[in-house]
C-alpha positions, 0 to 999 in steps of 0.5 A, a space after each residue: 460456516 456462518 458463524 465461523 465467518 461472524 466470529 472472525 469477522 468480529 475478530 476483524 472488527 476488534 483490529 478496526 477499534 486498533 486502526 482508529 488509533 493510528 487516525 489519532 480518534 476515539 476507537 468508536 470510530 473505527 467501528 463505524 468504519 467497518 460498517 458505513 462503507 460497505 452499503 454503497 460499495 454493495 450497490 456501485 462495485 464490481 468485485 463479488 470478494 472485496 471486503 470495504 474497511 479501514 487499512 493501516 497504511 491509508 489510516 495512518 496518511 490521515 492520521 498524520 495530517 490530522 495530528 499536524 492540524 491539530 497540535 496541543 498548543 491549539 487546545 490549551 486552557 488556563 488552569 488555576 490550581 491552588 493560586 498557581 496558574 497553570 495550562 492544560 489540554 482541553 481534550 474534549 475539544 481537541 478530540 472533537 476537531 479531530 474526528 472533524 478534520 479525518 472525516 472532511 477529509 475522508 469526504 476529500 478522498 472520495 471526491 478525488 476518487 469519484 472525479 478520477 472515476 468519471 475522467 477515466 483515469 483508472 488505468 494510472 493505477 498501473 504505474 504503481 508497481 509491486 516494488 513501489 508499493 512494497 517499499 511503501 507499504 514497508 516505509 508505513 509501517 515503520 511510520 505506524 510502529 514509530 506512531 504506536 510507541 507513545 501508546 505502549 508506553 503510555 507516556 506523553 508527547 507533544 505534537 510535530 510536524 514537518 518531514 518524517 526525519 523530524 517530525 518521528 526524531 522529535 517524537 522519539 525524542 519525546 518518548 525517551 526523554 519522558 521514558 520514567 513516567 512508563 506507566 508498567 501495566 499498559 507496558 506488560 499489556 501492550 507486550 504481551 499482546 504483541 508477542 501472544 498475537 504473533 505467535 498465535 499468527 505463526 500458529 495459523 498460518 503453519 496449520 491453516 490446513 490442519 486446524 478447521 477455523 484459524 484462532 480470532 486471536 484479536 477478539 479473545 485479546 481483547 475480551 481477556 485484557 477487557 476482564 481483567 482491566 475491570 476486575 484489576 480496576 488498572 485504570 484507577 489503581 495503576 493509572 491505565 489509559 483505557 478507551 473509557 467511552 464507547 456510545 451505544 447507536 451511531 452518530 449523526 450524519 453531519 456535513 464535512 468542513 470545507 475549509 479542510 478540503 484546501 488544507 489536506 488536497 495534497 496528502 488527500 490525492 496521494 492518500 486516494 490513490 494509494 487507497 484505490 491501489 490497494 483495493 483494485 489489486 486485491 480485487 484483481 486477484 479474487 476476480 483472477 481466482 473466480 473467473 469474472 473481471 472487474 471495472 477498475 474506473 467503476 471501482 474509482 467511482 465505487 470507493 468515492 462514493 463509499 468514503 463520501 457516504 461513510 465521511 458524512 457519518 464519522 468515519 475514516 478513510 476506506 479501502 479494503 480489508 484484507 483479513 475480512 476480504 480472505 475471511 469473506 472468500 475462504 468462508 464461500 462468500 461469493 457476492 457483496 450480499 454477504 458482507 452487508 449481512 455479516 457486517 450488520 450482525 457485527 455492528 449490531 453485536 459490538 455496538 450493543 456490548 460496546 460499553 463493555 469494552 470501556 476498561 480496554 487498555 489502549 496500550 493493547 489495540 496498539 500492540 494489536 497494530 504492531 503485531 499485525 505489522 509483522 508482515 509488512 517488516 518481512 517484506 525487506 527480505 524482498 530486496 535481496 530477491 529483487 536484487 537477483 533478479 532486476 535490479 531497477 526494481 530493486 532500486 524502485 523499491 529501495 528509493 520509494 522505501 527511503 524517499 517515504 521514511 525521510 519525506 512522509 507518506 505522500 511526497 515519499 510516495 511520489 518522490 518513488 513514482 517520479 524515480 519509476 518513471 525515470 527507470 521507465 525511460 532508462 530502460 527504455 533507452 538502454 534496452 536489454 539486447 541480446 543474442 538467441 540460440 536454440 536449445 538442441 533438438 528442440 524449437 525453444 530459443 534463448 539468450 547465448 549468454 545465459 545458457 549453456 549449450 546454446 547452438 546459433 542457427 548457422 549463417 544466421 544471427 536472431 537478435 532480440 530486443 527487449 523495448 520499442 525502438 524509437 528516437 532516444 535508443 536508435 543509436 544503442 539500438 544500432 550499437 548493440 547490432 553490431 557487436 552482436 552481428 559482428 560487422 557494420 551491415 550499413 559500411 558493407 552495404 554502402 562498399 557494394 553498391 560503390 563497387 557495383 557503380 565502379 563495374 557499371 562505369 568499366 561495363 560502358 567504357 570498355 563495352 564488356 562482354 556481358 558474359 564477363 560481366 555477369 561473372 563479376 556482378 555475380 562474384 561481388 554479389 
């Protein structure tokens, strides 16, 4: 069981050098960052399952706004070649101020989450439904299919910024109008990664039940495209971009740029949010599954302390794992003890025999991260079941997806939570009334509308409204009571107490019999 769990979790690991991409940073990063944030998420969380690492959607809401800081013009250098002066990219340097930028802002995030932590607001959280998150999430991958397109083809591009309608246009643009220069071997790798890696998936999940172990498909992609990018030498006889440096050790700790705090507060807070609302759902669902609850303001304060700590350490932005987190639960791990020990024993394998993946072709991380977004595209098909079955849900999730395609990950995202809150107060206001009859021969109630067979209570109407009744839906409150009684209640009640004043004044004019006048009080009650 053990080493059943270390193999795919190395498996796992092999996805984070792909995730450092979507960050724009070497992909030693992304190993760093599969180990750092575990330690102080060990000591603060509150989950016994979750697996602390990078995710592709909040790897790419830095990863975009570290390549908007960082744009090529910034790095260029005078070239003189043969007489003729020239410019080029200082890519030490670019790439030097980029793992800058992602890890001060990482160090943001985390500060965000801490504070929100301690004022106790994690219960904001709740706003973010499943639609909003699903049309996000599915906005994002089409981001980080867009992102991951140059890499494939390994052709170049210029840096843009802007909404996401220009910004990925131009860049599109770029890749078509530079489309000759293809470099063929990191295009066969990266499609053949793609289509190897989503087969062997489909492969998994239709025999999860039949197969003892699922297939570490990353890990063995990875190892075979590494040997054969050393035996074949792609890089100096065919021109392959390779990862070409992996350092042995880990970085040093260092202290995060606080002029980059005020650059990146805004795509920080909204990328802190989505961070934390991916780990505490998942962590719900394990803590549902065992039996035990879960501190969501803790949580807020766990996550920030892990990103702060792993920011200091040249990592990127945490959440949670997924495929580790499931790795972590279907292996019987039941406390955090288990991630710190496999953790170790995976960084310690692949920092160790990191320079053997020097060879490793970029084209084939990035055809790793395509093909793990295959889950994310499947989540269109949710429209239509939404659509069915609630149609403001739909509508959420249709205008967050678009909103976050045209806008960018972190007004797309708010833009989807303002439009939520709007549905909130229309359905509120518009509340779904209906009237109830019971199912024959039994105490079960539902709408007369909705099902067949229905029988109202005789003489009685059982009216039911599906929101609190206040000051902004009083009036269709009381409009849909009286179509669904039939009558004004108030105009008759109104009617009767002027008829029994009308029978007050005849009883003192013409001094009835009380007899007679008992009769008429009983007849118009």
């Amino acid at each position: 069981m053990f080493l059943r769990r270390e193999v795919l979790k190395m498996n796992w690991s092999t996805c984070c050098l792909a995730y450092a991409l979507l960050v724009s940073v070497s992909p030693v990063y992304g190993l760093y960052s599969a180990f750092f944030p575990i330690i102080p998420y060990f000591i603060f969380g509150t989950s016994r399952h979750v697996s602390v690492g990078p995710f592709p959607v909040t790897c790419l809401m830095v990863g975009s706004v570290v390549m908007t800081l960082t744009p090529d013009d910034d790095f260029l250098v005078p070239l003189n070649i043969s007489g003729v002066n020239e410019t080029t990219v200082d890519v030490e340097a670019r790439e030097a101020q980029r793992i800058v930028i992602a890890c001060s802002m990482t160090v943001l995030i985390g500060l965000i989450q801490v504070i929100m932590g301690l004022l106790q607001v994690g219960f904001l959280v709740r706003y973010l439904s499943d639609p909003l998150v699903g049309g996000f999430t599915t906005a994002a991958a089409l981001h980080v299919f867009i992102s991951q397109l140059k890499t494939i083809l390994s052709v170049p591009t210029s840096s843009h910024s802007g909404l996401f309608s220009i910004a990925y246009v131009s860049t599109l643009g770029d890749v078509l109008r530079n489309i000759k220069q293809t470099n063929t071997a990191d295009l066969l790798a990266g499609l053949m990664t793609i289509a190897v890696v989503m087969t062997v998936k489909e492969f998994n999940a239709k025999f999860q039940h039949k197969i003892p172990v699922s297939i570490p498909i990353e890990l063995i992609v990875t190892v075979v495209a590494t040997g054969i990018s050393y035996a074949v030498d792609l890089e100096s006889r065919y021109g392959a971009s390779t990862v070409r440096s992996i350092p042995r050790g880990f970085a040093s700790p260092s202290l995060p740029d606080q002029g980059v705090f005020w650059k990146t507060l805004e795509p920080g807070f909204s990328t802190a949010v989505v961070g934390y609302a991916v780990a505490v759902s998942v962590a719900k669902v394990y803590a549902a599954k065992n039996d035990y609850a879960i501190n969501g303001n803790q949580e807020l304060i766990a996550f920030g302390i892990s990103n702060v700590f792993s920011g200091c350490f040249s990592s990127f932005v945490a959440s949670t794992a997924l495929s580790r987190t499931a790795v972590q639960a279907s292996t019987g791990g039941k406390t955090q003890v288990a991630g710190v020990i496999s953790a170790t024993v995976v960084m310690v394998v692949i920092l160790a025999l990191g320079q053997l993946l020097e060879p490793l072709q970029k084209s084939v991380l990035a055809g790793v991260v395509i093909a793990n977004l295959r889950g994310m595209f499947l989540q269109v098909l949710d429209v239509l079941v939404l659509w069915r079955q609630n149609r403001a849900d739909c509508l959420i999730w249709i205008a967050t997806c678009l909103a976050s395609v045209v806008l960018g990950l972190d007004v797309g995202l708010l833009t989807g939570l303002a439009f939520e809150i709007c549905t909130v107060v229309f359905r509120t206001q518009f509340p779904t009334c209906s009237t109830l009859g019971s199912i024959p021969h039994t105490d079960i109630y539902r709408n007369v509308k909705g099902y067949k067979n229905i029988v109202e209570v005789a003489g009685v109407k059982i009216f039911k409204c599906n929101s609190p009744i206040y000051f902004a839906n009083i009036d269709y409150f009381k409009e849909q009571l009286k179509k669904a009684v039939g009558f004004d209640a108030v105009q008759v009640f109104k009617k009767r107490n002027k008829a029994l004043k009308k029978i007050q004044k005849l009883m003192k004019k013409e001094k009835l019999k009380t007899s007679k006048v008992r009769l008429k009080l009983g007849f118009f009650s």
